[in-house]
PyMOL Python script that loads the backbone (N, CA, C, O; Angstrom):
from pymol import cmd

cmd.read_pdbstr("""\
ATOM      1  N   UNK A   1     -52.766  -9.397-227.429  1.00  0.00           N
ATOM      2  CA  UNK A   1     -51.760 -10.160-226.738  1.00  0.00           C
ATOM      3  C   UNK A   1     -52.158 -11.646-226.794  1.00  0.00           C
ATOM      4  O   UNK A   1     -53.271 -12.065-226.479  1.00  0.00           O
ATOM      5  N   UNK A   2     -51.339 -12.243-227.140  1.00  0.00           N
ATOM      6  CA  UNK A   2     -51.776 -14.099-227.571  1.00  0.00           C
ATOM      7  C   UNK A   2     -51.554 -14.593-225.994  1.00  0.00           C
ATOM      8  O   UNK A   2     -50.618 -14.369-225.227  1.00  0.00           O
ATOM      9  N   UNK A   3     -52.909 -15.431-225.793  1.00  0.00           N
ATOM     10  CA  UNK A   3     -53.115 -16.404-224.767  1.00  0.00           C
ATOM     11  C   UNK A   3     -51.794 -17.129-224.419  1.00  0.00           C
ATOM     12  O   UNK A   3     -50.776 -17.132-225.111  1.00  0.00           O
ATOM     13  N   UNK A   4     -51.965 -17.692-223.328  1.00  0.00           N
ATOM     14  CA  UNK A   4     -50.750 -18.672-222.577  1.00  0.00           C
ATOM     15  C   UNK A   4     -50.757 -20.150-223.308  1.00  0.00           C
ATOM     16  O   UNK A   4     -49.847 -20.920-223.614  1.00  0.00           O
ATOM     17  N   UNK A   5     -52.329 -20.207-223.465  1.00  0.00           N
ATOM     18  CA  UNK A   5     -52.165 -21.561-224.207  1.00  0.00           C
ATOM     19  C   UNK A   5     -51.819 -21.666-225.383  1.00  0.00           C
ATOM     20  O   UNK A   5     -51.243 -22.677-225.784  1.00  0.00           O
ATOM     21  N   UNK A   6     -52.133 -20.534-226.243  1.00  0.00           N
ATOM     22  CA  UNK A   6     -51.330 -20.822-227.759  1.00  0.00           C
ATOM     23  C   UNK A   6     -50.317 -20.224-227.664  1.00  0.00           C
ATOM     24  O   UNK A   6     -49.901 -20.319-228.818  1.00  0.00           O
ATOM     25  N   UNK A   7     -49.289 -19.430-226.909  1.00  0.00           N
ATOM     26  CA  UNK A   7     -48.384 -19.443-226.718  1.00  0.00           C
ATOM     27  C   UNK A   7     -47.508 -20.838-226.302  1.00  0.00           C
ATOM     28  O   UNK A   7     -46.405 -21.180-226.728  1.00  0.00           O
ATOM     29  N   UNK A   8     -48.137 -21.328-225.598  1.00  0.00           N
ATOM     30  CA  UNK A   8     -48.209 -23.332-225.004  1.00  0.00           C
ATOM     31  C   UNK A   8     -47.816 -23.932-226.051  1.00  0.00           C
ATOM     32  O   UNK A   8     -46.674 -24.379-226.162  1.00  0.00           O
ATOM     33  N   UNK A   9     -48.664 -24.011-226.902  1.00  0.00           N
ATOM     34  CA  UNK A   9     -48.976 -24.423-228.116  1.00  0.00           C
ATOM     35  C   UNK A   9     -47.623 -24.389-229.229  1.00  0.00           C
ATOM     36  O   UNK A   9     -46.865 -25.306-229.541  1.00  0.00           O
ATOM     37  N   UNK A  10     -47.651 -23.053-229.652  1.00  0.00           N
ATOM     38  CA  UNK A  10     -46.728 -22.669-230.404  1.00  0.00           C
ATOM     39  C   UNK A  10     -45.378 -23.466-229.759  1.00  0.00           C
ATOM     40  O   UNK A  10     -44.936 -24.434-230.377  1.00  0.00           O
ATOM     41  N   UNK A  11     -44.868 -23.118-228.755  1.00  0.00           N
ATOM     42  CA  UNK A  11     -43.609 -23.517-228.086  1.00  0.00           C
ATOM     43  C   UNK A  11     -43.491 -25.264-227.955  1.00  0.00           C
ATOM     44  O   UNK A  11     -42.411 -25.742-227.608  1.00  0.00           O
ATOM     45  N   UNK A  12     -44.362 -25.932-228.175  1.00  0.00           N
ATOM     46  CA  UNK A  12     -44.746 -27.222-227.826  1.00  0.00           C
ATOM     47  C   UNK A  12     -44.324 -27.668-229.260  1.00  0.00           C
ATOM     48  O   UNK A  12     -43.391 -28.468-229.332  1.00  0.00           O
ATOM     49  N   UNK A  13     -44.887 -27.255-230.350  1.00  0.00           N
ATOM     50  CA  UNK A  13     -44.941 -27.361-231.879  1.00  0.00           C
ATOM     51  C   UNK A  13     -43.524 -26.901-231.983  1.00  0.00           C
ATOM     52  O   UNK A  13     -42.958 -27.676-232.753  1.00  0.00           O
ATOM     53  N   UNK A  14     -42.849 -26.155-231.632  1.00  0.00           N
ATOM     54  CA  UNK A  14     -41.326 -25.400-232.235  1.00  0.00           C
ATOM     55  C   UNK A  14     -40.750 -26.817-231.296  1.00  0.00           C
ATOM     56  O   UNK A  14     -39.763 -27.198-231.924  1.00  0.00           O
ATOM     57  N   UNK A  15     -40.921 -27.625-230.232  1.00  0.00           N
ATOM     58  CA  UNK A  15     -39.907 -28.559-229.688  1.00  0.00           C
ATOM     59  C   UNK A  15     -40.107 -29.490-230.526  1.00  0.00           C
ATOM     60  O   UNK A  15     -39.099 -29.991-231.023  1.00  0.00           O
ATOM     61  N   UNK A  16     -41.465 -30.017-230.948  1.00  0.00           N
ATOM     62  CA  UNK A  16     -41.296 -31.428-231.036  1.00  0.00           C
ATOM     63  C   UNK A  16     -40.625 -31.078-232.939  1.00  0.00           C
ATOM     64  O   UNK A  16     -39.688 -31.842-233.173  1.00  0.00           O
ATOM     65  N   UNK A  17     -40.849 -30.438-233.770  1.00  0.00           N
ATOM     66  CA  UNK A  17     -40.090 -29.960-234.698  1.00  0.00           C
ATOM     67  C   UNK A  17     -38.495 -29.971-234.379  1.00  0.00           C
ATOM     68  O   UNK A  17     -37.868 -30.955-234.769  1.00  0.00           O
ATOM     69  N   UNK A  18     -37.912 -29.105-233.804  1.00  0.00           N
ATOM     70  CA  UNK A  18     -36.755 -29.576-233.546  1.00  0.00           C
ATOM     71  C   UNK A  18     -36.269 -30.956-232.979  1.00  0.00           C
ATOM     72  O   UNK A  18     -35.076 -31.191-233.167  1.00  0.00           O
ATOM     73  N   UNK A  19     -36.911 -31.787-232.398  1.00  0.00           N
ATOM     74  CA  UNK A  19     -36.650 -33.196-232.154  1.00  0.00           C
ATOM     75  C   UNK A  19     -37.064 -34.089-233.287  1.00  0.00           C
ATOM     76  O   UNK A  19     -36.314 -35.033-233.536  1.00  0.00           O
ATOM     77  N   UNK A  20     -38.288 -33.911-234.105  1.00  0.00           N
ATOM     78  CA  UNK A  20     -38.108 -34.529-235.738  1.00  0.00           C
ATOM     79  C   UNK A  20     -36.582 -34.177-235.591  1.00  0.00           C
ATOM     80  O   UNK A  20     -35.835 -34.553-234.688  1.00  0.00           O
ATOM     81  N   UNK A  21     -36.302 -33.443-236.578  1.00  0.00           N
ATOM     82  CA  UNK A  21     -35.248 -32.721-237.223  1.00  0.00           C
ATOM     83  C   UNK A  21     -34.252 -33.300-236.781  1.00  0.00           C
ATOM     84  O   UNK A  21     -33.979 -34.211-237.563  1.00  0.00           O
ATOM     85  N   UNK A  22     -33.459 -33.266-235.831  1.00  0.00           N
ATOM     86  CA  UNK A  22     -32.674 -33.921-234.843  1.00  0.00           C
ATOM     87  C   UNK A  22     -32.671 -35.704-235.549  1.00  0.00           C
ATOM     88  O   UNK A  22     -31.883 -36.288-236.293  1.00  0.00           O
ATOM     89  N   UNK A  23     -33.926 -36.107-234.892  1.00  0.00           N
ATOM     90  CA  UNK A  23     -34.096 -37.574-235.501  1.00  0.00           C
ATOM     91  C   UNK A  23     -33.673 -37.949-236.645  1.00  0.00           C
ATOM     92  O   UNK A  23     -32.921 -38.891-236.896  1.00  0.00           O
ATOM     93  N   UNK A  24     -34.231 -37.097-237.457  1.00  0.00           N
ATOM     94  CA  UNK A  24     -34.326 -37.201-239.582  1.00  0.00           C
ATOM     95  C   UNK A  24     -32.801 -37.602-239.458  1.00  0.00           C
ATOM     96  O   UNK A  24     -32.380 -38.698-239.826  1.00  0.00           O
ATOM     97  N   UNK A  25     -31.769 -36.299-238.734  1.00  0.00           N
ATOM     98  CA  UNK A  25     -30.529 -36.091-239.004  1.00  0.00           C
ATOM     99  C   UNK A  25     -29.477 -37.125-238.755  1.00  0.00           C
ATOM    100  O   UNK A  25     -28.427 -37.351-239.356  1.00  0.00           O
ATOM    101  N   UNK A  26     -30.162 -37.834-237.460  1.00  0.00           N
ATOM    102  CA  UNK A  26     -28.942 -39.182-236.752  1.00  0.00           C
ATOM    103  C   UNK A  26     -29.639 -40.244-237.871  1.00  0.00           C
ATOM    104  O   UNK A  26     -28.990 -41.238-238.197  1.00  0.00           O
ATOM    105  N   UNK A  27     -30.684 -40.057-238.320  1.00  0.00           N
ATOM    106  CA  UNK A  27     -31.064 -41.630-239.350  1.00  0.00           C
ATOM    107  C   UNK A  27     -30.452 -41.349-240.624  1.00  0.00           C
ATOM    108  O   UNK A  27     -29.939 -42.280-241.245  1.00  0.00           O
ATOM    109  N   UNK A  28     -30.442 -39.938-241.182  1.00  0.00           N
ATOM    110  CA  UNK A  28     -29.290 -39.860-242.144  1.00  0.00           C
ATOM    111  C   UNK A  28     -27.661 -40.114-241.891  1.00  0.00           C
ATOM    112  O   UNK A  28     -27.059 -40.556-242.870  1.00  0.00           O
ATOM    113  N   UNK A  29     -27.048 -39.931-240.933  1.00  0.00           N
ATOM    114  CA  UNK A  29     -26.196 -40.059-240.872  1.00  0.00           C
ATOM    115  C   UNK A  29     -25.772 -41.538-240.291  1.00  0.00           C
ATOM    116  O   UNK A  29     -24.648 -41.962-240.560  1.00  0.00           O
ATOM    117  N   UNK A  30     -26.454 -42.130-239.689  1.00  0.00           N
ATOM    118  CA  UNK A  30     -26.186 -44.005-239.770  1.00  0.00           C
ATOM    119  C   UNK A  30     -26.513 -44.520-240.801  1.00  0.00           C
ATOM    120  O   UNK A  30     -26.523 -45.750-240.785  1.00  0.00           O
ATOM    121  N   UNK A  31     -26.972 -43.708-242.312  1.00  0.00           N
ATOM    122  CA  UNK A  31     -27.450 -44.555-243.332  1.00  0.00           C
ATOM    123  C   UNK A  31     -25.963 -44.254-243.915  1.00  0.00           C
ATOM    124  O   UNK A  31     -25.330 -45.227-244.326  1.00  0.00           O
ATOM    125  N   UNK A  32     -25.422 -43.079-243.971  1.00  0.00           N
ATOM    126  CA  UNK A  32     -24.385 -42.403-244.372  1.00  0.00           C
ATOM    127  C   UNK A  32     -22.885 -43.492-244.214  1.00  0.00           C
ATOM    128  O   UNK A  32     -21.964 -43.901-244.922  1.00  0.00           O
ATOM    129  N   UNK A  33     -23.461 -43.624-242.583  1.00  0.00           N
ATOM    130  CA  UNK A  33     -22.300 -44.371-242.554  1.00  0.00           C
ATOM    131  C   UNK A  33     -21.885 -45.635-242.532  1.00  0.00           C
ATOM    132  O   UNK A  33     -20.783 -46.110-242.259  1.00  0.00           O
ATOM    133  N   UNK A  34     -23.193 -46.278-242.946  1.00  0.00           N
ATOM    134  CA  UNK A  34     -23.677 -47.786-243.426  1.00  0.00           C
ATOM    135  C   UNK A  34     -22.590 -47.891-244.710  1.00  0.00           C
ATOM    136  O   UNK A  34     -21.560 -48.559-244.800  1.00  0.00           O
ATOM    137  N   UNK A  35     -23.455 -46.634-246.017  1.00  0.00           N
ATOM    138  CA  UNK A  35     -22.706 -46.937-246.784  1.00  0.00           C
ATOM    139  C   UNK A  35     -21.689 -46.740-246.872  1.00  0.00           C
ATOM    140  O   UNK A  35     -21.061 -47.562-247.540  1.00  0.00           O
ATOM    141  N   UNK A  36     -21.004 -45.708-246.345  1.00  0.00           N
ATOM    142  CA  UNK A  36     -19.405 -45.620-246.444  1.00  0.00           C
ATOM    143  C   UNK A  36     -18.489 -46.775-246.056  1.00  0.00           C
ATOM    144  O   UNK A  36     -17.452 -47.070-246.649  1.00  0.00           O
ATOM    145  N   UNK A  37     -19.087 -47.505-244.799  1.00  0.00           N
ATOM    146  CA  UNK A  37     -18.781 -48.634-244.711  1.00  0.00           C
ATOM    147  C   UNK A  37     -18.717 -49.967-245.833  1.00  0.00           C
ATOM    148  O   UNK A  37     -17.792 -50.755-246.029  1.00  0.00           O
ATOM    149  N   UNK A  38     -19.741 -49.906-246.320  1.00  0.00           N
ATOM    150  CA  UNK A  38     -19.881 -50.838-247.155  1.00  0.00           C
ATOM    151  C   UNK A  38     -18.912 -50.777-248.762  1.00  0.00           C
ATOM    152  O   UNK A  38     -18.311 -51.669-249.362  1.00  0.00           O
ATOM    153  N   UNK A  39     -19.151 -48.959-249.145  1.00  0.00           N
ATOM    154  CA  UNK A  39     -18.247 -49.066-250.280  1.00  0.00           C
ATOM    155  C   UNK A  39     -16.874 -48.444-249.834  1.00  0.00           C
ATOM    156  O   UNK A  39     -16.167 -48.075-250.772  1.00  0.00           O
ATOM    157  N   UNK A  40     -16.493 -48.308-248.877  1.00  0.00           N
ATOM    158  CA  UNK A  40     -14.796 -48.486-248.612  1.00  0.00           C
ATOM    159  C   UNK A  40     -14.330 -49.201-247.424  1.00  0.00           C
ATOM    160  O   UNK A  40     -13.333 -49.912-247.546  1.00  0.00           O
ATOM    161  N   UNK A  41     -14.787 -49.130-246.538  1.00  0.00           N
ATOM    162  CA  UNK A  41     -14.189 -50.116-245.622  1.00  0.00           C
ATOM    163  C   UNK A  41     -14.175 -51.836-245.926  1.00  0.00           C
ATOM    164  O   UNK A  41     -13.246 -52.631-245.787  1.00  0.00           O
ATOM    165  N   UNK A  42     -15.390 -52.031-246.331  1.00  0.00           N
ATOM    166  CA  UNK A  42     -15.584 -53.567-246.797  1.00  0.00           C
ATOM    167  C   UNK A  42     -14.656 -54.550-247.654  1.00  0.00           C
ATOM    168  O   UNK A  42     -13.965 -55.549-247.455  1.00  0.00           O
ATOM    169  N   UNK A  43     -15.128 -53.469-249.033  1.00  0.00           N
ATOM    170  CA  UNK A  43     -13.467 -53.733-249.888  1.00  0.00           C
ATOM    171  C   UNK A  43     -12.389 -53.632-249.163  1.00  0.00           C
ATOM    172  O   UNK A  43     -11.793 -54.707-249.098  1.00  0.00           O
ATOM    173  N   UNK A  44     -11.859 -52.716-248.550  1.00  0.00           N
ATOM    174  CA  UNK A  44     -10.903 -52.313-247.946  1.00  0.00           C
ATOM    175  C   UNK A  44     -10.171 -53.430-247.244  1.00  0.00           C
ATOM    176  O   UNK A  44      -8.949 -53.545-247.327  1.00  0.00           O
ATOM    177  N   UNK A  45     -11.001 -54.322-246.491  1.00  0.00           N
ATOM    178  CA  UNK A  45     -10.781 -55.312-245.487  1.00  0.00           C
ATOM    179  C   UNK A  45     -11.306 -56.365-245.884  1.00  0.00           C
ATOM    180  O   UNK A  45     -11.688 -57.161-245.026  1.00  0.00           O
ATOM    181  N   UNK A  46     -11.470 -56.658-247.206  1.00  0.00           N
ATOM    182  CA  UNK A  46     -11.760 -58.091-247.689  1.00  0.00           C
ATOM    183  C   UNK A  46     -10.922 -59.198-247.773  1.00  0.00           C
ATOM    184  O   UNK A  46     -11.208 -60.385-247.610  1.00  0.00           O
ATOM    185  N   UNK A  47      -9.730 -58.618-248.076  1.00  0.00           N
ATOM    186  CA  UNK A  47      -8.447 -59.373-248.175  1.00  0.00           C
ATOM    187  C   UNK A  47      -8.213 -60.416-247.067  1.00  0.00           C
ATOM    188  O   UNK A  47      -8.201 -61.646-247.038  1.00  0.00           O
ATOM    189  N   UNK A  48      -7.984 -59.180-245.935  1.00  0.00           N
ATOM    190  CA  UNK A  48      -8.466 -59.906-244.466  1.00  0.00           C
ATOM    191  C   UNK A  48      -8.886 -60.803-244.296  1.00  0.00           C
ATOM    192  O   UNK A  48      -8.286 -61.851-244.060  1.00  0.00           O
ATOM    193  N   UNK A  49     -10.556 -60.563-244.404  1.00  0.00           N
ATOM    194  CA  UNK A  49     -11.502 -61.575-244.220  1.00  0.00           C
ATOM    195  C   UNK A  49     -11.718 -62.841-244.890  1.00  0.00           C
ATOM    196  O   UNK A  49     -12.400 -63.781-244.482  1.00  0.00           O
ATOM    197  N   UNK A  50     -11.125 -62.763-245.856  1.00  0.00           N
ATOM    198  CA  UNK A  50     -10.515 -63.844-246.824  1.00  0.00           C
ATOM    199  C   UNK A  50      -9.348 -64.966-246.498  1.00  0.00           C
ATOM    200  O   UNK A  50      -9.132 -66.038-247.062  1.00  0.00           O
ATOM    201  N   UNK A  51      -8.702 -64.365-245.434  1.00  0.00           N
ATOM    202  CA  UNK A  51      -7.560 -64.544-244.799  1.00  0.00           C
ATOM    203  C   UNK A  51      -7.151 -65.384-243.324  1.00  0.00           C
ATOM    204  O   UNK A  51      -6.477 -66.333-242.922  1.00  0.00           O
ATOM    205  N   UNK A  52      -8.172 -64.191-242.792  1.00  0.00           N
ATOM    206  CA  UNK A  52      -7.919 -64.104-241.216  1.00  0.00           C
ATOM    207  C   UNK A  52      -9.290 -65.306-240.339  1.00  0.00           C
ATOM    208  O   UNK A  52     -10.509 -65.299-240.511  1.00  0.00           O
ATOM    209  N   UNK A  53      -8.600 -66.040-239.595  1.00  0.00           N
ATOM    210  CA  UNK A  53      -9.640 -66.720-238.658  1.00  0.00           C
ATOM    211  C   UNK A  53     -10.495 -65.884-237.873  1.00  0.00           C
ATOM    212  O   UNK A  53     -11.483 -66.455-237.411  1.00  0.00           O
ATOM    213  N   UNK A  54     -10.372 -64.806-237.640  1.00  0.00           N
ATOM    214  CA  UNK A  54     -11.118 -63.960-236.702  1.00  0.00           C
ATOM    215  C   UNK A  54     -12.144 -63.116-237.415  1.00  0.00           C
ATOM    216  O   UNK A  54     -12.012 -62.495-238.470  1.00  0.00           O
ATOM    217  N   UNK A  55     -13.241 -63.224-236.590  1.00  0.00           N
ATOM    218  CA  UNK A  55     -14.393 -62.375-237.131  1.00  0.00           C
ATOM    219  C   UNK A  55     -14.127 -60.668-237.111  1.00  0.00           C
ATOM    220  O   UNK A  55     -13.761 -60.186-236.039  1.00  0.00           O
ATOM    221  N   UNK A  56     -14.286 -59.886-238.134  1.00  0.00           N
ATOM    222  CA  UNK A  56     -13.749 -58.285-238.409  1.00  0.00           C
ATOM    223  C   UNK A  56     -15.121 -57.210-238.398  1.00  0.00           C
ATOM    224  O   UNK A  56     -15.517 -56.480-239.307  1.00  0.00           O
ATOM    225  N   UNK A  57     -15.654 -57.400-237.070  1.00  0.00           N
ATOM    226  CA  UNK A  57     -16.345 -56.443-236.882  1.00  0.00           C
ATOM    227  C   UNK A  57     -16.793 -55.192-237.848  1.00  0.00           C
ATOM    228  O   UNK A  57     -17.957 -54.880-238.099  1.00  0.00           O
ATOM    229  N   UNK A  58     -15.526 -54.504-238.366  1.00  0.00           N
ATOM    230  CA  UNK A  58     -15.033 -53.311-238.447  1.00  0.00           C
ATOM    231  C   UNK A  58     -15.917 -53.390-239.806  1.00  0.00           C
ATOM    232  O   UNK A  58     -16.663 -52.426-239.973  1.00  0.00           O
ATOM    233  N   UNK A  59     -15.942 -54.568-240.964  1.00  0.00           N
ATOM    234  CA  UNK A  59     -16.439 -54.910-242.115  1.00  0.00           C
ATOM    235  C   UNK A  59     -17.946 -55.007-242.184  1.00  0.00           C
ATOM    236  O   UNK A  59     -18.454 -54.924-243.302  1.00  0.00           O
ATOM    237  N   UNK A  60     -18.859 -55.200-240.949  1.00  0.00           N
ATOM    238  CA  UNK A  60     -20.218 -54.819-241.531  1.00  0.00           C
ATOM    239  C   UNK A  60     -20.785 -53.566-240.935  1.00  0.00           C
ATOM    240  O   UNK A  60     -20.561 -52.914-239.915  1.00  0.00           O
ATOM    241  N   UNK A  61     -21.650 -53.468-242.012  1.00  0.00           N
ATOM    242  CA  UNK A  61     -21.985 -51.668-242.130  1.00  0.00           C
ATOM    243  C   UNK A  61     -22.944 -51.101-240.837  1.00  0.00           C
ATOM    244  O   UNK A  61     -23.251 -49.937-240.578  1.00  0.00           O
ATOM    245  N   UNK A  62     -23.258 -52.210-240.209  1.00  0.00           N
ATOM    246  CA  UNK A  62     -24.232 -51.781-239.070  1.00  0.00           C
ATOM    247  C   UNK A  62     -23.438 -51.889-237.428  1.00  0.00           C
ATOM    248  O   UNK A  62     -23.805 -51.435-236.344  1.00  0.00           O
ATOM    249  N   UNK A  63     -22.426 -52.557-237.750  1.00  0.00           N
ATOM    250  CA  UNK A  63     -21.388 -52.245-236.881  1.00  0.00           C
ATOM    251  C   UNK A  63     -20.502 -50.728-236.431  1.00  0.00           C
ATOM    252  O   UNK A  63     -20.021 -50.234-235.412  1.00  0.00           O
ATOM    253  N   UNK A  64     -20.619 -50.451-237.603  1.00  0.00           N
ATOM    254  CA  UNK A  64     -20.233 -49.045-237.327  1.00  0.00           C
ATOM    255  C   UNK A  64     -21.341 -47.976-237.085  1.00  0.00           C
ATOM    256  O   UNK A  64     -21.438 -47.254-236.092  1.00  0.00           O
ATOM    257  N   UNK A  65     -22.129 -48.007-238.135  1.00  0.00           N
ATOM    258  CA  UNK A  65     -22.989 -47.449-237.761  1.00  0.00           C
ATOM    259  C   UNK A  65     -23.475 -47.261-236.219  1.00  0.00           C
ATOM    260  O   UNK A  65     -23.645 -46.146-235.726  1.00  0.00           O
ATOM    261  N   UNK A  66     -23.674 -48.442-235.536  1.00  0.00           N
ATOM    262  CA  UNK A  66     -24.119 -48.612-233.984  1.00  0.00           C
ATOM    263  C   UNK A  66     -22.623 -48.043-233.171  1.00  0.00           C
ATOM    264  O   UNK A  66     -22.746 -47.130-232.354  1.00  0.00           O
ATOM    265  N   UNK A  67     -21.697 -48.437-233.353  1.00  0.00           N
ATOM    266  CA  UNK A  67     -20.107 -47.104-233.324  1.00  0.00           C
ATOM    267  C   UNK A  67     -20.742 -46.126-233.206  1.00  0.00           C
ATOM    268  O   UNK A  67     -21.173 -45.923-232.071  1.00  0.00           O
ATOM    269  N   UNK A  68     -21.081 -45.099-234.293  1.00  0.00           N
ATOM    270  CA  UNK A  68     -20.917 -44.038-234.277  1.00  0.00           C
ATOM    271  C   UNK A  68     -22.215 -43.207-233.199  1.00  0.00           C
ATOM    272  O   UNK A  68     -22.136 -42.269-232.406  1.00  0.00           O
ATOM    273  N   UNK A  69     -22.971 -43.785-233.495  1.00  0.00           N
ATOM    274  CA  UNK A  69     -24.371 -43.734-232.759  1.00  0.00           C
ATOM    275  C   UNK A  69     -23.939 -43.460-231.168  1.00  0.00           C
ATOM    276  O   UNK A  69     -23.977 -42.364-230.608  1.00  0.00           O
ATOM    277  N   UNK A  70     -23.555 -44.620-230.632  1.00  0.00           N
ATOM    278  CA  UNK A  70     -23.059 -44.491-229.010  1.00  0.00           C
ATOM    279  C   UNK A  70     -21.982 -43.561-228.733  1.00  0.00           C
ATOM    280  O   UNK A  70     -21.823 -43.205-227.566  1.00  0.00           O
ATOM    281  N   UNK A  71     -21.153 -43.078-229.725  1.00  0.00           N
ATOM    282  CA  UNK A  71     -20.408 -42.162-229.915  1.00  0.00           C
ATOM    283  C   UNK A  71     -20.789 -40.756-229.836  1.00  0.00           C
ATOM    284  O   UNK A  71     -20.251 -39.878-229.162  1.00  0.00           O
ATOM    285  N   UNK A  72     -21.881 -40.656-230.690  1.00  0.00           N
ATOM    286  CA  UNK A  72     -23.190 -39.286-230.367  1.00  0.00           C
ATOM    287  C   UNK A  72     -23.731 -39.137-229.171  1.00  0.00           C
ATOM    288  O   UNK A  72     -24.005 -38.105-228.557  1.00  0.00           O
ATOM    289  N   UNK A  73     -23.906 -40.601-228.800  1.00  0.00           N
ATOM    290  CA  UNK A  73     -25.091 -40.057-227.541  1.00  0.00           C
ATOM    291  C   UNK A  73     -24.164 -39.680-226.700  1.00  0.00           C
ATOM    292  O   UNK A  73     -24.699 -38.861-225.953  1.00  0.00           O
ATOM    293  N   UNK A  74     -22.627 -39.885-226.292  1.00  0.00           N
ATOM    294  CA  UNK A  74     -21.661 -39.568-225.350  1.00  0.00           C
ATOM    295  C   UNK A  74     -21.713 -37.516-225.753  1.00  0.00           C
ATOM    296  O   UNK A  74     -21.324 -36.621-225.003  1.00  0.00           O
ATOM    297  N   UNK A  75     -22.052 -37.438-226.527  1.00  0.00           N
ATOM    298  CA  UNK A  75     -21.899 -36.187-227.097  1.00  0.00           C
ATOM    299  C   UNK A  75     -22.693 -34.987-226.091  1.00  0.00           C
ATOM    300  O   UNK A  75     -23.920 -35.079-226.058  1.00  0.00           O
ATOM    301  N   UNK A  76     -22.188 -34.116-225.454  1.00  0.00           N
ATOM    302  CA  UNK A  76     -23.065 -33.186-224.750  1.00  0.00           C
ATOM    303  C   UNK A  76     -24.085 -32.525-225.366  1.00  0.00           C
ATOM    304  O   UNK A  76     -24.770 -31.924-224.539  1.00  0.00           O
ATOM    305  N   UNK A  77     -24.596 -32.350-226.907  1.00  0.00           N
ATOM    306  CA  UNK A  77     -25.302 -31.967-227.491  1.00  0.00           C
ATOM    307  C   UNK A  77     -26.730 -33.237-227.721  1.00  0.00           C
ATOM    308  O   UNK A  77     -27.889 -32.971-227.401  1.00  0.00           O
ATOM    309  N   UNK A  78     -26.554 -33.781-227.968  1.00  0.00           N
ATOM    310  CA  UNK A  78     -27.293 -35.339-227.397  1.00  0.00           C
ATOM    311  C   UNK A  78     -27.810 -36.229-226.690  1.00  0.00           C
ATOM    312  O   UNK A  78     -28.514 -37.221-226.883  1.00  0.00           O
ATOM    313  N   UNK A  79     -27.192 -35.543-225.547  1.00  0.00           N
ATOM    314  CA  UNK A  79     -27.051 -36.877-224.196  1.00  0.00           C
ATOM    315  C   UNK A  79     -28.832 -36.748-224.112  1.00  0.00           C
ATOM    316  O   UNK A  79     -29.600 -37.623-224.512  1.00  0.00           O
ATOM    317  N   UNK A  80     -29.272 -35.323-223.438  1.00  0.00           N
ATOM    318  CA  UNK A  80     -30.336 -35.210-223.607  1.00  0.00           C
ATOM    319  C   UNK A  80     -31.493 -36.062-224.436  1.00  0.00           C
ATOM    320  O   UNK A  80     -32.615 -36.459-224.123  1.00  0.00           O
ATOM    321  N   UNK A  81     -30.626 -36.164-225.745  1.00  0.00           N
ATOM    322  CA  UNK A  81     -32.119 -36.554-226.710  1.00  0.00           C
ATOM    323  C   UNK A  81     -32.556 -38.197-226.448  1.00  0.00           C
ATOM    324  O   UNK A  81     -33.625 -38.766-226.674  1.00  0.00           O
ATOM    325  N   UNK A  82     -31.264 -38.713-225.872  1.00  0.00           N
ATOM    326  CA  UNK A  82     -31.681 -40.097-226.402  1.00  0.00           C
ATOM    327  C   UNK A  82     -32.224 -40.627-224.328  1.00  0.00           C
ATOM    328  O   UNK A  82     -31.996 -41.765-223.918  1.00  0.00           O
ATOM    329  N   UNK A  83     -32.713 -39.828-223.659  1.00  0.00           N
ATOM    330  CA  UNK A  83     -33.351 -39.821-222.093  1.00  0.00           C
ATOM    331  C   UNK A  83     -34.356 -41.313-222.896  1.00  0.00           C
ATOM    332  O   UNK A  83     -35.184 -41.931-222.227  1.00  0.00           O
TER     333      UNK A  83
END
""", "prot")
cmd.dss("prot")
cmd.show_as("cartoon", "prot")
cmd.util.cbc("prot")
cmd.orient("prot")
């Protein structure tokens, strides 16, 4: 029968693994949506910006990115991670 502490152990090692994992996943997906930003929204709204007196948020890639991010952490699957 395995001890309490490497039972400890084990269960300690299976969390902080799933919180990597977790992590890896939100830094892939703000890189994701860096670039999507960059190769369609940007073009997309260049015209605009070419155009318009007003600064267009919507056009740099870390703008959204930080969007989508605060968007996650509202997320009940999340709220937790980002304590």
């Amino acid at each position: 029968m395995p001890s309490a502490g490497w039972l400890s152990q084990v269960l300690q090692n299976r969390a902080q693994a799933e919180v990597a994992d977790k992590a890896q996943m939100l830094i892939q997906s703000m890189s994701s949506v860096r670039d999507y930003t960059s190769t369609h929204i940007g073009p997309l709204l260049q015209p605009q910006l070419n155009t318009s007196p007003s600064f267009i948020p919507e056009t740099i890639p870390a703008y959204s990115a930080t969007e989508v991010f605060q968007n996650l952490r509202k997320s009940e699957n999340y709220r937790e991670f980002f304590l």
